[in-house]
C-alpha positions in Angstrom: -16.1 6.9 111.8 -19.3 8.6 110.5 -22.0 7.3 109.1 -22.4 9.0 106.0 -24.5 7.4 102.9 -20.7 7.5 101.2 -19.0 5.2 104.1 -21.9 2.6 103.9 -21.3 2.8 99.9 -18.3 2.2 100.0 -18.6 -0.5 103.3 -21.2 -2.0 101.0 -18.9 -2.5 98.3 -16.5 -3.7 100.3 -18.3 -6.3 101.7 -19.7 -7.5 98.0 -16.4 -8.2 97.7 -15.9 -9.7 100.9 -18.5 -12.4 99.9 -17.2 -12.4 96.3 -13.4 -13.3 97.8 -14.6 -16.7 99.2 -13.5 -15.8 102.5 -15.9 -16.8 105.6 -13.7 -14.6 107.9 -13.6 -11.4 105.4 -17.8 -11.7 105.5 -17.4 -11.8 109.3 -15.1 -8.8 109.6 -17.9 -6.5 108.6 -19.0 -7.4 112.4 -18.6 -6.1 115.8 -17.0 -8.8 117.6 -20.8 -9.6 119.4 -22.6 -8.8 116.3 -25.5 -11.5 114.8 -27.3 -12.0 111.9 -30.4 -14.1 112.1 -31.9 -15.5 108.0 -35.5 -15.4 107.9 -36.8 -15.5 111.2 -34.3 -18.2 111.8 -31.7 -18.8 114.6 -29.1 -16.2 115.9 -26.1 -16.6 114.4 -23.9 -14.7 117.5 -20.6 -13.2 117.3 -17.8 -13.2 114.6 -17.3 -16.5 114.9 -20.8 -17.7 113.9 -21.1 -15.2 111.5 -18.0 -17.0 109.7 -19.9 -19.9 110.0 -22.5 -19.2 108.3 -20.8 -17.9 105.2 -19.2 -20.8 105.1 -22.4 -22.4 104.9 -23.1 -20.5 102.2 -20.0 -21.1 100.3 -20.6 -25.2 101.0 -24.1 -25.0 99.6 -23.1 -22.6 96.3 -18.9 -22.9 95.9 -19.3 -20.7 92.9 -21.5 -17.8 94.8 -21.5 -14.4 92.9 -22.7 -11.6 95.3 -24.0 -8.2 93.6 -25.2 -5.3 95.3 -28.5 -3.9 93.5 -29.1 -1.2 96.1 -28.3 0.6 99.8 -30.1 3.0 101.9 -29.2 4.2 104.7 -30.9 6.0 108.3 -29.3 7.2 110.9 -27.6 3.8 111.9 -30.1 1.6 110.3 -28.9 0.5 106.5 -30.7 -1.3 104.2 -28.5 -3.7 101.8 -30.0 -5.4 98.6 -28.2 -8.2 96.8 -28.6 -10.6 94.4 -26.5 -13.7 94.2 -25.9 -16.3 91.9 -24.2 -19.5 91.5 -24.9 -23.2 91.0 -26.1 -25.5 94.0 -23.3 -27.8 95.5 -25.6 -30.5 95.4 -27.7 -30.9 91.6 -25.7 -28.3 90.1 -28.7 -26.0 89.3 -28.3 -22.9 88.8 -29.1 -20.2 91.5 -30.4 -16.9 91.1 -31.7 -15.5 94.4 -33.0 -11.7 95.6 -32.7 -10.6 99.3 -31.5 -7.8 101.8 -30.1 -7.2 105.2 -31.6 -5.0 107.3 -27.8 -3.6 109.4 -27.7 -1.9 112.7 -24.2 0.1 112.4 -22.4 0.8 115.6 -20.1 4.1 115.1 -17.4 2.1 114.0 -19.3 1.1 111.0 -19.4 -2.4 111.9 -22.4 -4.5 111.9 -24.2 -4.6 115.1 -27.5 -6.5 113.7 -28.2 -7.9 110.7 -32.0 -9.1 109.6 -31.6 -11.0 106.1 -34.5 -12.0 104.1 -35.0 -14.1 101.0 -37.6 -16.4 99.5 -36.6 -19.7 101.5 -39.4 -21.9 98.7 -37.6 -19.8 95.8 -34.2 -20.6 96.4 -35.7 -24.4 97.1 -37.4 -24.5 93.7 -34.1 -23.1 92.5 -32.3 -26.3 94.0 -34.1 -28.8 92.4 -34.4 -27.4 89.0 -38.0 -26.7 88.9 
């Protein structure tokens, strides 16, 4: 497939809804099968698998999570995706509002290879317990 800015539009949009369907495995099959995404400087999250895992994470932490996408770029392979999602914490029920982006290395099959993601860790805990 060719990377065009069109065809990450439209994977972009499709993977908003991905996130918005509650589906772990539907996040994950934006992968290549030994794709990663690593949060924040954090650990590896390796292959499909662990990517499913950690949108189920997610979805434990915020069962109600509303994913928009507020903006993509694109360069060569290298895409840029900005969201914002909202929801209420699983936990005290505050509300959520929280900014970030993942930085995507696309293989020619459009399909993640790498994913950097980045948002304000202390935000999103301020956010959690109400203050």
């Amino acid at each position: 497939m060719t990377i065009t800015p069109e065809t990450v539009a439209k994977m972009a949009q499709d993977y908003t809804a991905a996130w918005n369907s509650k589906s772990a495995e539907a996040v994950a099959s934006f992968y290549a099968e030994d794709g990663e995404i690593v949060i924040n400087r954090g650990d590896p999250w390796d292959g499909r698998a662990k990517v499913a895992e950690m949108a189920a994470g997610f979805y434990a932490d915020v069962p109600d999570l509303s994913l928009t996408c507020d903006d993509i770029r694109l360069s060569g392979t290298h895409a840029v995706y900005v969201w914002t999602f909202t929801g209420h914490d699983a936990n005290t029920g505050n509300p959520l509002n929280i900014k970030g982006w993942e930085e995507w290395d696309l293989n020619d099959d459009l399909k993640v290879k790498a994913s950097r993601g980045w948002f304000d860790a202390d935000d999103y805990a301020r956010q959690v317990e109400g203050t």
